[in-house]
C-alpha positions in Angstrom: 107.5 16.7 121.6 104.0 16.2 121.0 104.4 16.3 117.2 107.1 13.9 117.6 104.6 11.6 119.6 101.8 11.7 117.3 103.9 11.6 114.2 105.3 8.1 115.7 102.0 6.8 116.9 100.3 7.3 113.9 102.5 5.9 111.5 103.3 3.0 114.0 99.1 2.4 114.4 98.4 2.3 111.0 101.2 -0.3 109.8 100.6 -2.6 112.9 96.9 -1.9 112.2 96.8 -2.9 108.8 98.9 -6.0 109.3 96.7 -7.1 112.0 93.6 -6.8 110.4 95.0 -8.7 107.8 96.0 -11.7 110.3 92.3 -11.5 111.8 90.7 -11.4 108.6 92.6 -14.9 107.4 92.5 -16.5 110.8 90.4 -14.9 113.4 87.6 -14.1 111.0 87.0 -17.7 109.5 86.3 -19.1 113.4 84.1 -16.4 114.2 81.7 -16.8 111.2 81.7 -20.8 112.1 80.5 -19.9 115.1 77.9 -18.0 114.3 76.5 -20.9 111.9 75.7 -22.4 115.3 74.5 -19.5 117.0 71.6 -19.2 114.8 71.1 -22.7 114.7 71.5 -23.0 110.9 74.3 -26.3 112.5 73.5 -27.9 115.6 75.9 -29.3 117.5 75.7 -33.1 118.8 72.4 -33.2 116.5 70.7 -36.3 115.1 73.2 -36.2 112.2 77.2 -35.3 111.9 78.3 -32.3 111.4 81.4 -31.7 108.9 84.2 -29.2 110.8 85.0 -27.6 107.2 82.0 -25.6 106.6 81.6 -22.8 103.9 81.6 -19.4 105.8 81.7 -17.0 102.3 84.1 -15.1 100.9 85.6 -11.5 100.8 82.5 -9.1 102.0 84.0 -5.3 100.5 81.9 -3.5 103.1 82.7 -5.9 106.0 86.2 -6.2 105.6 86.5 -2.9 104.2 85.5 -1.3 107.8 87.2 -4.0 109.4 90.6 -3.2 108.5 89.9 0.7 109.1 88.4 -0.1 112.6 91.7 -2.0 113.5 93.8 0.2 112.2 92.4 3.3 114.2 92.5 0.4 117.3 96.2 0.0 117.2 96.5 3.5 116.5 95.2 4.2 119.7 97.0 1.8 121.4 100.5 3.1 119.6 99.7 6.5 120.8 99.7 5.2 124.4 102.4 3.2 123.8 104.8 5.9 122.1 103.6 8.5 125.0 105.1 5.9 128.2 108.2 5.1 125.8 108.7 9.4 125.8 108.3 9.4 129.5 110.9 6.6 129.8 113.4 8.3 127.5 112.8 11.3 129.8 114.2 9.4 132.8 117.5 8.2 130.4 116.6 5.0 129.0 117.0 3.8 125.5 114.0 3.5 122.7 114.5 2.0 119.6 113.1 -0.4 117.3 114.5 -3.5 119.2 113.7 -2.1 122.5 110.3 -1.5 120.9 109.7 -4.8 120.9 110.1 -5.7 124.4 107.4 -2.7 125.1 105.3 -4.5 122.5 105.1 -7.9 124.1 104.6 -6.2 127.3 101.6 -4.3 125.7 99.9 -7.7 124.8 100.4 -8.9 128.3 99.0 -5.8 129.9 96.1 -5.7 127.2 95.4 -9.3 125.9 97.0 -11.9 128.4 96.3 -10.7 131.8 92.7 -10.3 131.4 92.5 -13.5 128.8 93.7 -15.3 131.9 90.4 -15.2 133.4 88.2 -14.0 131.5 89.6 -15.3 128.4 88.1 -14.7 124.3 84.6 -15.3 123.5 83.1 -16.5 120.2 79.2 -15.6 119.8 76.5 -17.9 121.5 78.3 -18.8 124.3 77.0 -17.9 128.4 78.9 -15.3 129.6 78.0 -12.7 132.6 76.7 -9.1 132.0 78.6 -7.0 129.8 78.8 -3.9 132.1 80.5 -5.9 135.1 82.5 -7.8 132.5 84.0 -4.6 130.9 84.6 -3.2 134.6 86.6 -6.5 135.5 88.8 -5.9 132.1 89.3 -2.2 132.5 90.8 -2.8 136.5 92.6 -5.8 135.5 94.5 -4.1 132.8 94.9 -0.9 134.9 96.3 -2.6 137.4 98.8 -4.9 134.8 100.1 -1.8 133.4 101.1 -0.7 136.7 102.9 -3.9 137.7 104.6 -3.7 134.4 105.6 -0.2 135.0 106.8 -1.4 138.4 108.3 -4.5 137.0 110.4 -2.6 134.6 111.7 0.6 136.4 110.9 -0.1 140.2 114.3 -0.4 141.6 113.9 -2.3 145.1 111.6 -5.4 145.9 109.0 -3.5 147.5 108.2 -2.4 144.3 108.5 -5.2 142.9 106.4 -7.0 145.7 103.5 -4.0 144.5 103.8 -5.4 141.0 102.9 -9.2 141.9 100.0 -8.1 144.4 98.6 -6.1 141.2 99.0 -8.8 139.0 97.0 -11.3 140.9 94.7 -9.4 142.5 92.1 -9.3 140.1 92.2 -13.0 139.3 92.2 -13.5 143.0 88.8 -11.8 143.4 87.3 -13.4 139.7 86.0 -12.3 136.8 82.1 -12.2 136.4 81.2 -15.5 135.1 77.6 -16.8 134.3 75.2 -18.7 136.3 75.5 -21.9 134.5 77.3 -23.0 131.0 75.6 -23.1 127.8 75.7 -22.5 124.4 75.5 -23.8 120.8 79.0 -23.4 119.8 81.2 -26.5 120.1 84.4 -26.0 122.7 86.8 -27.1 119.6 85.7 -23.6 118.2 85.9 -21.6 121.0 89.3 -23.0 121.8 90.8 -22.5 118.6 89.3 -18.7 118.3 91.0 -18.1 121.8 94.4 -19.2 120.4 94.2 -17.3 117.3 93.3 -14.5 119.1 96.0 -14.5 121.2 98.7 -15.6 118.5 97.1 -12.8 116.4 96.8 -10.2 119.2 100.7 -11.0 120.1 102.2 -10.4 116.3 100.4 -7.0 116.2 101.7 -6.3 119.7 105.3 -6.9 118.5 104.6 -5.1 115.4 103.0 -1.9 117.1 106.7 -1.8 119.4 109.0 -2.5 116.7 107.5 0.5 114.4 106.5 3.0 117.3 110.4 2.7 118.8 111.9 3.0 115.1 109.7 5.9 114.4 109.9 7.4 118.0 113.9 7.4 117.2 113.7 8.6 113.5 111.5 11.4 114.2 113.9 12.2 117.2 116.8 12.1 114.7 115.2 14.4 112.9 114.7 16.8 115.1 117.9 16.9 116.4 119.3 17.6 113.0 116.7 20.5 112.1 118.0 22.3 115.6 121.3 22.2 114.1 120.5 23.1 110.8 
């Protein structure tokens, strides 16, 4: 079983991984090194003269890139290897993984991980205010905690007080508030920081989708072949 688990999230990580690093590097990437042209102030926005919104932000960095692709891919990874470990435990209780099913538990993944918390305390390009990291990272780990629970609830509870759990979880922590600073500043013009929230989202869903589709059609091939080695 756990060969079968690891075996599935690894191949599942890496080709989500790669895919996704691919997406941020052509979409997500490009806003982020905009924004820092106004973080260090080499463009000032609302200045004394216009600034053009196509700005040159260089090419293809080997190094960069290089370790950003391998630092995503061993993200997803990760986040397949969590993923393929619930979708055992739900086979265990009779339900169905496969590749379509996987990509239900993908989207749910993104919510759990990307959309609940980006609800409050949504995606942040550099230079902007935001609160202290520590309480910041607290607020994310509870609030995704707690949405992976609801989900849980959402998906295999079988009565409405379960369900009722699952919405009291859900909005709980948006309820209380993330950590926000004590006043709004910041170099970066909103048009930025708006579009690098809905890449990052758009972005963050496909690999989501991606991660579910390969970890159920490898979580099912890898259980097919096992099933035929016992019977060998």
């Amino acid at each position: 079983m756990m060969s079968r688990i690891f075996t599935s999230a690894l191949f599942a990580g890496a080709a989500a991984g790669l895919i996704a690093a691919l997406l941020q590097l052509y979409f997500v990437q490009p806003v982020l090194l905009h924004a820092e042209l106004y973080e260090t102030g080499e463009l000032v926005h609302f200045g004394s003269a216009a600034v053009s919104a196509h700005q040159d932000v260089g090419g293809i960095d080997l190094v960069r890139d290089g370790l950003s692709v391998l630092f995503t891919m061993l993200v997803y990874t990760g986040y397949a290897l969590i993923l393929v470990a619930a979708m055992a435990l739900a086979e265990s209780r009779g339900h169905e993984v496969a590749g379509r099913q996987g990509i239900i538990w993908g989207i749910a993944g993104f919510f759990i991980v990307h959309f609940a918390p980006g609800f409050t305390l949504a995606p942040e390009v550099p230079g902007v205010a935001a609160a202290d990291v520590y309480a910041r990272q607290v607020w994310w780990f509870a609030t995704v905690g707690t949405a992976a629970i609801a989900v849980w609830l959402i998906a295999f509870g079988r009565n409405w007080v379960s369900w009722g759990i699952a919405a009291v979880l859900l909005l709980a922590p948006h309820v209380i508030g993330a950590p926000e600073p004590d006043t709004f500043t910041g170099p970066v013009p909103t048009e930025i920081g708006a579009l690098f929230a809905a890449r990052a989202f758009g972005v963050g869903l496909a690999a989501w989708v991606l991660v579910g589709l390969f970890a159920g059609y490898f979580w099912q091939r890898e259980g097919q072949r096992a099933a035929q080695a016992q019977t060998a």
